[in-house]
N, C-alpha and C positions, 0 to 999 in steps of 0.2 A: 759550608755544610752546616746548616743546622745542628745547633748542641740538644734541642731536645732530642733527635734519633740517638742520642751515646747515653751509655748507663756504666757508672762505676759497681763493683763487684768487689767487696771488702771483705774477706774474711779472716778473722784475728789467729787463729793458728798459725796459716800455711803463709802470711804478713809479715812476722815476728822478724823484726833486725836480726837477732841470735836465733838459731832453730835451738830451741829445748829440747834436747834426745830423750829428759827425764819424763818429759808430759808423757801420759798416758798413751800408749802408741795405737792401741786401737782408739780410741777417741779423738789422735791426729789422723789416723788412716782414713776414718769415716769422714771430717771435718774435708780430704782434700780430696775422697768419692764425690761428695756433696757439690761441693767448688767447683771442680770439676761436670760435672754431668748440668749445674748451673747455667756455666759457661755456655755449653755446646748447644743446651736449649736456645739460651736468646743469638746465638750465633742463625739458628734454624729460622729465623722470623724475618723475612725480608723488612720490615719497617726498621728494624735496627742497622745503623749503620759502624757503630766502632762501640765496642766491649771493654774497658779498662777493666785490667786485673792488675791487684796490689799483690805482689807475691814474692817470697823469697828467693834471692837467686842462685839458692843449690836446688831450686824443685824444679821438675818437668817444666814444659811449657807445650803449648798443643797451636799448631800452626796452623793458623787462621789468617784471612788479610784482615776480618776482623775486629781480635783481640791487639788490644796494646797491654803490655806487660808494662810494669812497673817495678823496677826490681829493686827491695830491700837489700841490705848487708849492715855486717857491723857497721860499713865504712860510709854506708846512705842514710840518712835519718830520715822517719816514713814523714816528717813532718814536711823536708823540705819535696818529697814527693807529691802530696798531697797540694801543695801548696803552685805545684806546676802544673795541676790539671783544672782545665778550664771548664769542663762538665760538671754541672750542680747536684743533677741526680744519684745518690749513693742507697747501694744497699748494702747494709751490715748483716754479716755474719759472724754472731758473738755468743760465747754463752753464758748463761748465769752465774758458772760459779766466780764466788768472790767479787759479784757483781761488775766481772766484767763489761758484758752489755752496755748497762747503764752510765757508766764512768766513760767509753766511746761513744755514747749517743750523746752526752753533753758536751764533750770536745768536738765531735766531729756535727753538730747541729748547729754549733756556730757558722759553719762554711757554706754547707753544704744542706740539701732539701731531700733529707734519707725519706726512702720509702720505704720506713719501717713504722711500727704502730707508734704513738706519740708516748713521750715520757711516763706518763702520768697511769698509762694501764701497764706497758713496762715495767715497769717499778714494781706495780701491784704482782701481776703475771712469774714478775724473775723472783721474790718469796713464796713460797710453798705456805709460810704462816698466813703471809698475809691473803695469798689466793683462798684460803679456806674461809677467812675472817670475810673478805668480800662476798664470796658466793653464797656464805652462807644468809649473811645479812642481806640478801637480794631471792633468798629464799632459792636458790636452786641446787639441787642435788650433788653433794659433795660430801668428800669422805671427812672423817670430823678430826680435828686433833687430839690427842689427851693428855689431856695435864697435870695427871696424878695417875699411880697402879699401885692397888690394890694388889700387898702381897700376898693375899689368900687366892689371888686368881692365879697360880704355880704354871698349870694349864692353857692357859692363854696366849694365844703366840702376835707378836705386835711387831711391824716393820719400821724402819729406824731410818731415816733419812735427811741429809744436812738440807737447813731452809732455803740456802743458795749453793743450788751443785745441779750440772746438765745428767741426762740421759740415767742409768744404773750407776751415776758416782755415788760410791759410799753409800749406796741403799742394804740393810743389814736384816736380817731377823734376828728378834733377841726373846726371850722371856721376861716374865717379871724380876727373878730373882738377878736376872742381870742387870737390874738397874738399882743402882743406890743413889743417883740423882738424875735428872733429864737434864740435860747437856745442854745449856742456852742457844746453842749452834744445830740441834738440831731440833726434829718433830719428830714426835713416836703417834702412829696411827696403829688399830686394830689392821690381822693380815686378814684378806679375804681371797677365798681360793676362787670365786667366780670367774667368770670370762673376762679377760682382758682385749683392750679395743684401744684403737684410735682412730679419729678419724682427721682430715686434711678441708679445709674451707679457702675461698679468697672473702674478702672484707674488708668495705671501704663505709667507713661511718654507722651506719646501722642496714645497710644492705652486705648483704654474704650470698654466697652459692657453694654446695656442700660439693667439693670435689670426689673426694675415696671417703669408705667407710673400711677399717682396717682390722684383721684379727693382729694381736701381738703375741710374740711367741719368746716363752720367758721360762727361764732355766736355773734353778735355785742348789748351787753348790758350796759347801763349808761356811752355811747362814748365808750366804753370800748373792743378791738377788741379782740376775742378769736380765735384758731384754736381746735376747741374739736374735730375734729378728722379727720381723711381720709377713702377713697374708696379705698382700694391695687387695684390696674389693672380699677381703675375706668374710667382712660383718653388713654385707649390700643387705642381708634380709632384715636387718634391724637400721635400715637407713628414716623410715616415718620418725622413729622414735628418735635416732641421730637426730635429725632436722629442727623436732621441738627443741632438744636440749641445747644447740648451736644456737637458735633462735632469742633463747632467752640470757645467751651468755651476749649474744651480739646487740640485742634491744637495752641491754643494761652496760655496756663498755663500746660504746662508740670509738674510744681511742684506736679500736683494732684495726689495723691495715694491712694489706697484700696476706701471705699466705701463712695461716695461722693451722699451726699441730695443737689437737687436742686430745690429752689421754683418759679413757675412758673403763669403766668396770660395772660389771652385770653382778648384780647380789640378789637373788627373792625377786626376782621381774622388775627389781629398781635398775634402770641406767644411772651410776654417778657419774659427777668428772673428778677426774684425780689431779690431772695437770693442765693447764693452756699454756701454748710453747707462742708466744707472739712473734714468729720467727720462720722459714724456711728448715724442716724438717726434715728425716732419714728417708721420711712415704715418699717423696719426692723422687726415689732413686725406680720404685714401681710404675710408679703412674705410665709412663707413657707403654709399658709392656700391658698394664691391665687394662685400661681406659683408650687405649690408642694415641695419635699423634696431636686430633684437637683438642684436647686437652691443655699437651702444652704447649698449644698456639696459645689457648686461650688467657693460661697464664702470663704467658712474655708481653703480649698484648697490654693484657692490665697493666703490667708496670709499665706502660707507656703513658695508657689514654684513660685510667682509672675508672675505666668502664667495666661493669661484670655483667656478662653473656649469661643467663638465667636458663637459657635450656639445656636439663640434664643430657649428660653426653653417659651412657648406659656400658655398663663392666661390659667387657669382650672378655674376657682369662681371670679366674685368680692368677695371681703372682707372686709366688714368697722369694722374700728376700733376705737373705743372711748379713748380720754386720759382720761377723765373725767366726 
């Protein structure tokens, strides 16, 4: 059997030798949503023929002729896992913070041929400093950092957010007088109440195709900023405007591959970007209720033949989705 029909499926939470009960449990719940509905997609493709899943063996497991499990434990070390599978293709699921990502895309790029974007926009993409510092200096529309506040601005309300942390970890609103120094570890940005958005791409080199264009639905409790959930196809009527801004983030970062989240925000008829997720996203868990089933043919596909299908496949439903 051909090894390129098999594709390993890595995702670092639901992976873990030791389950952490202290991680953040909606942030595990959504990590093995994700994994999960992953799975069942390239299961749906007839050109794939076997699925490795790295996973721990106190979780589920979803019975497939499929999928081959891989089971962690204290008593299994992922290395000698890893190390008995004979398929090169890997995809990571990792997140930013503490720079995890990056610390497995160089152990595991030794071995293996991730179809994930290349180190080098990684790196950029998993800092929030530095994502700002890039786009800025490429001239495209982002939200700016600040470096210093002005305590006569009492008024001014500013959101707080660690440089490497996934999704609403540790995103805070504070004032000025709450600050008596800016924390090396994080970035303080101006709050803006506009529309919040995201949208979903795939991207291989400087070619892309705009999958969803997303509303996000965001819930601010004791300072405390949430994203409980999105709209799939909520923001279709500002998709021209999506396409330029995707465009010039994709003509200026080549390293971007397969399916790339981008978070996005409307202030005064400007589109900014706020974040690019180089990674397999939450939108993922919509698409196929908003867009329908080609969609994610079209996806699984790519990570086969790294070919992207350019003709718009057209919203059928909004679809909201709740994380939590």
């Amino acid at each position: 059997m051909p090894l390129n029909n098999e594709i390993i499926i890595f995702e670092y939470f639901t992976s873990l030798q030791k389950l952490n009960y202290n991680l953040n449990d909606k942030i595990f719940k959504e990590a093995q949503k994700l994994l999960d509905l992953l799975v069942k997609y390239f299961c749906l493709n007839k050109n794939i023929k076997k699925i490795h899943v790295i996973r721990n063996s106190k979780l589920p497991q979803t019975k497939n002729k499929k999928i081959i499990y891989h089971l962690t434990s204290p008593k299994k070390k992922l290395e000698i896992i890893l190390n008995s599978i004979k398929t090169k293709k890997l995809i990571l699921l990792a997140p930013e913070s503490h720079k995890i990502n990056i610390k497995l895309m160089k152990i595991l790029g030794k071995k293996f041929e991730l179809l994930n974007s290349d180190l080098i926009v990684s790196e950029i993409f998993s800092s929030k400093k530095k994502t700002f510092e890039h786009l800025n200096k490429k001239k495209i529309p982002t939200l700016s950092i600040i470096k210093k506040i002005k305590k006569s601005h009492d008024s001014e309300v500013y959101i707080s957010k660690p440089i490497y942390g996934a999704g609403s970890e540790k995103v805070k609103l504070i004032r000025s007088t709450d600050i008596k120094e800016i924390n090396k570890n994080l970035i303080i940005q101006k709050f803006y109440k506009g529309t919040k958005g995201s949208f979903s791409m795939l991207c291989n080199k400087r070619d892309f195709v705009i999958l969803s264009c997303n509303k996000q639905l965001v819930e601010i409790k004791d300072r405390k900023v949430f994203q409980t959930g999105l709209v799939v196809g909520g923001l279709e009527n500002a998709r021209k405007k999506i396409h330029c801004l995707a465009k010039k983030i994709v003509s200026n970062f080549s390293g971007l591959f397969g399916f790339i989240g981008v978070d996005i925000l409307l202030d005064e008829g400007t589109w900014y970007i706020v974040e690019v997720n180089s990674r397999f996203t939450s939108s993922l868990i919509g698409l196929e209720k908003a867009y329908g089933k080609e969609i994610i043919k079209r996806i699984t596909n790519f990570y086969l033949n790294k070919k992207i299908e350019k003709t718009c496949i057209k919203l059928r439903t909004e679809f909201r989705v709740r994380f939590h």
